[in-house]
C-alpha positions in Angstrom: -44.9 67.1 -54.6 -47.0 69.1 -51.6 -50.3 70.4 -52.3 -52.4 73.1 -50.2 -55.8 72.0 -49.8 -58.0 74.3 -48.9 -61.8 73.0 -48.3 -64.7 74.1 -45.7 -66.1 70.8 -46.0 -64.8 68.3 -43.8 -65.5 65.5 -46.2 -64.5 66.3 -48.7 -61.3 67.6 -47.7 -60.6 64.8 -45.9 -61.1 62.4 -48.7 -58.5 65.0 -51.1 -55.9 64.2 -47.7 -56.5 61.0 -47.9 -56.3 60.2 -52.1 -53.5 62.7 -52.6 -51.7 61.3 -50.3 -52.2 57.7 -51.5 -51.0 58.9 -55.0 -47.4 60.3 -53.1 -48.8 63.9 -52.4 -47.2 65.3 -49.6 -50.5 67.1 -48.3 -51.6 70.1 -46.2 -54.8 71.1 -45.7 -56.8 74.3 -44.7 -60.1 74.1 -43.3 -61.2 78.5 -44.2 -59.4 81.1 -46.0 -57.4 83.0 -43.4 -55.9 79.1 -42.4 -55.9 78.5 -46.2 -53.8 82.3 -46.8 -51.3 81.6 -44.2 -50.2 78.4 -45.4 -50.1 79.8 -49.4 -47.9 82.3 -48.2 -45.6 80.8 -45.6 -45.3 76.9 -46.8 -43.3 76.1 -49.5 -45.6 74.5 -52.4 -45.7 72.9 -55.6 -49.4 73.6 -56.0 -52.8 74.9 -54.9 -56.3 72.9 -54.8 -58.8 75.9 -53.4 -62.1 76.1 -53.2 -64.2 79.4 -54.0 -66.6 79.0 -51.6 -64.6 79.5 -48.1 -65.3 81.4 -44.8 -63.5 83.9 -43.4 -61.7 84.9 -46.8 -63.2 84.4 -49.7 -61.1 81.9 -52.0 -61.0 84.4 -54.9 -59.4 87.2 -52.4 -57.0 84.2 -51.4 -56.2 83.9 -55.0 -55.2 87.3 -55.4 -53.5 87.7 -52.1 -51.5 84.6 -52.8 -51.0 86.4 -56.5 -49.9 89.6 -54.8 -47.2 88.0 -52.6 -45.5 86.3 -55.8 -46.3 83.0 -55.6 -46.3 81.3 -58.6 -47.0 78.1 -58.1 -50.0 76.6 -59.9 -53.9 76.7 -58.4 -56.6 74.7 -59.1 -60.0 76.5 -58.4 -63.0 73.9 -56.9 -65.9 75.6 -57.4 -69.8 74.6 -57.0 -70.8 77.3 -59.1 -72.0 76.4 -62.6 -71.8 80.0 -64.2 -68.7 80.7 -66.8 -68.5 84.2 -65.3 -67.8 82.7 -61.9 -64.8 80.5 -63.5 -63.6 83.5 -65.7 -63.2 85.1 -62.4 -61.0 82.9 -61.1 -58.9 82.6 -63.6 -58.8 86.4 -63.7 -58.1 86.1 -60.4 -54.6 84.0 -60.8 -56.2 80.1 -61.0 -54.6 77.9 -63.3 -57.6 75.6 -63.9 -61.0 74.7 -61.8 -63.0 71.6 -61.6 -66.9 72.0 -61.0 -68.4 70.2 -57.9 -69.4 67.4 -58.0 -66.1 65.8 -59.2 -64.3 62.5 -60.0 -60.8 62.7 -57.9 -59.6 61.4 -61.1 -60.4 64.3 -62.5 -58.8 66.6 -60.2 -55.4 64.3 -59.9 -55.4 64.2 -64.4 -55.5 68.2 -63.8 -52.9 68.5 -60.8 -50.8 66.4 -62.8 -51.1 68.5 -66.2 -50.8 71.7 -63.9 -47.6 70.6 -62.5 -46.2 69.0 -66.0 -46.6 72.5 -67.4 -44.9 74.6 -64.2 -41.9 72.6 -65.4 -42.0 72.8 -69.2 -43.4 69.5 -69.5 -45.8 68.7 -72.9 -46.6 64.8 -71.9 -47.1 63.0 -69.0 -44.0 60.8 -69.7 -40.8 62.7 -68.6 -38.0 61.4 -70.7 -34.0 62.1 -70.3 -32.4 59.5 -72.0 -32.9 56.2 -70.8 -34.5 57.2 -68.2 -38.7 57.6 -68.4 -40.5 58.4 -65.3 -44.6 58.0 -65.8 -46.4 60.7 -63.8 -49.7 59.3 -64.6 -48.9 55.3 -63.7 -45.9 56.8 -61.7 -43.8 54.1 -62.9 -40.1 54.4 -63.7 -38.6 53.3 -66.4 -34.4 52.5 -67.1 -33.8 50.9 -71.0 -37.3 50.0 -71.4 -37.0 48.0 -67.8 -39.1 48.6 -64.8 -37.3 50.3 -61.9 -39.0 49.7 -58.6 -39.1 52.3 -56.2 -39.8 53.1 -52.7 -42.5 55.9 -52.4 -39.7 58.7 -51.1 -38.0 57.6 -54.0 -40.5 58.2 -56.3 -41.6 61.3 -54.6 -37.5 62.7 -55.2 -37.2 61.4 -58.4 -40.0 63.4 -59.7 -39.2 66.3 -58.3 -35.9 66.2 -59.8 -37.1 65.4 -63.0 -39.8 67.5 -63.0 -37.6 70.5 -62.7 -34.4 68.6 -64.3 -31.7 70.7 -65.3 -32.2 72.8 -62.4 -30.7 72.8 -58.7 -32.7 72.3 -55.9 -31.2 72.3 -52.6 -31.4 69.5 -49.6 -34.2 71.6 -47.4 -36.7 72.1 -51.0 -36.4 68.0 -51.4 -36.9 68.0 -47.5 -39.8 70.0 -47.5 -41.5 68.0 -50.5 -40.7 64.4 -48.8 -42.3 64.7 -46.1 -46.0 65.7 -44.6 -46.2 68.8 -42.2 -46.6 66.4 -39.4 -43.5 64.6 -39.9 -40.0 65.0 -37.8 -37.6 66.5 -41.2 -34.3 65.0 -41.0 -32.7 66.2 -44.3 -30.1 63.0 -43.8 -32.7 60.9 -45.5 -32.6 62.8 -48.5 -28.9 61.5 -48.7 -29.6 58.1 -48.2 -32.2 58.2 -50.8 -29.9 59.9 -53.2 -27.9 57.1 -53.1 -30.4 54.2 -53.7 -31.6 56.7 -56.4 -28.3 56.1 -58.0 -27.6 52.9 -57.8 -31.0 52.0 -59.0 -30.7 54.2 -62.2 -26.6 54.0 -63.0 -26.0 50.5 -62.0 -22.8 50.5 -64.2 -22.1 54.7 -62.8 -22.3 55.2 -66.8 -25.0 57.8 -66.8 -24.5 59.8 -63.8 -28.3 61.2 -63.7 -27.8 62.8 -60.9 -25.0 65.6 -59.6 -23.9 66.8 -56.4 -23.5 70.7 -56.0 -21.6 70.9 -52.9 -23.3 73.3 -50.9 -25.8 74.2 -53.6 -27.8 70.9 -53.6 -28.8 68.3 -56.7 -29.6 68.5 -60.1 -30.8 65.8 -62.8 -28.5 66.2 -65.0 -29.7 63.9 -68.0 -30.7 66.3 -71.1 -34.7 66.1 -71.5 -35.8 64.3 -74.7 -37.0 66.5 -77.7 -40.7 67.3 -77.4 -40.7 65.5 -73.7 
């Protein structure tokens, strides 16, 4: 998944770089709001972590700017201000959900993790399809009850598939979420790690989780459990 962090304070955006990406974020950061705006309009994103309080552009008018442009992916508001009119506001605004400073990061990754469950119809943290159970909260994987261990691109594919299963999402969107901004892309990998996908969760090539659209991209295939 990649998350937009934008933060004024160099500690504390740091630390979110750091943590997010321990928990198989890919991460970008913005340091003000006119960095933050460009990169929530230009990037491709699965979610927004932005603080209120920014220079240059205030993070409400980044909100709605962001809002404005269509982009729907889900925003988390920071915000060191205590009063409810100040939250209401940026939910008004187009935020999904805030966290008052100061914050556990547990906190913040339980909410990222909800926000990003819901974008793709998700009521639990446990995405089911069949066999198949992939823990975003543990982010374990799961094949008949037996633990399937996965590299960290794995992982990182795999729940962006499932996430979003039924759907077709093309080679350069999985390209984009694999890697960090300051990575050389080479959309090859996301082949390679197709395959080990496979053969990790159809050993037997009974289940076929995951199709090939030639040209199109990839899909998960396997229905989602009811209530998943």
């Amino acid at each position: 998944m990649r998350v937009l962090v934008v933060e004024d304070e160099p500690a504390l955006r740091e630390s979110l770089r750091a943590r997010l990406g321990e928990k198989g974020f890919s991460v970008e950061v913005a340091a003000d709001g006119e960095e933050g705006l460009f990169a929530a309009l230009e990037n491709p994103l699965d979610v927004a972590i932005i603080d209120l309080g920014l220079p240059k552009l205030a993070g409400l008018e980044l909100i709605r700017r962001a809002r404005a442009a269509a982009k729907s992916y889900p925003i988390l508001v920071l915000t060191a201000r205590d009063s409810w009119q100040d939250k209401v506001e940026g939910l008004q605004a187009g935020a999904d959900d805030y966290v008052a400073k100061p914050f556990q990061f547990e906190e913040v990754l339980a909410r990222l993790q909800a926000l990003l469950r819901r974008a793709g119809g998700w009521a639990t943290p446990q995405l089911r399809c069949g066999p198949i159970v992939l823990d975003t909260r543990a982010q374990t994987v799961s094949l008949g009850g037996t633990p399937v261990e996965l590299t960290t691109f794995e992982y990182r594919i795999l729940e962006h598939l499932m996430l979003r299963a039924g759907e077709v999402i093309s080679k350069a969107e999985l390209t984009e979420r694999l890697y960090d901004q300051d990575f050389e892309r080479d959309s090859n990998v996301i082949e390679v790690l197709i395959g080990r996908l496979r053969r990790k969760l159809d050993p037997e090539d009974t289940l076929q989780p995951i199709e090939t659209l030639r040209g199109r991209g990839y899909r998960f295939a396997l229905a989602r459990d009811a209530g998943g």
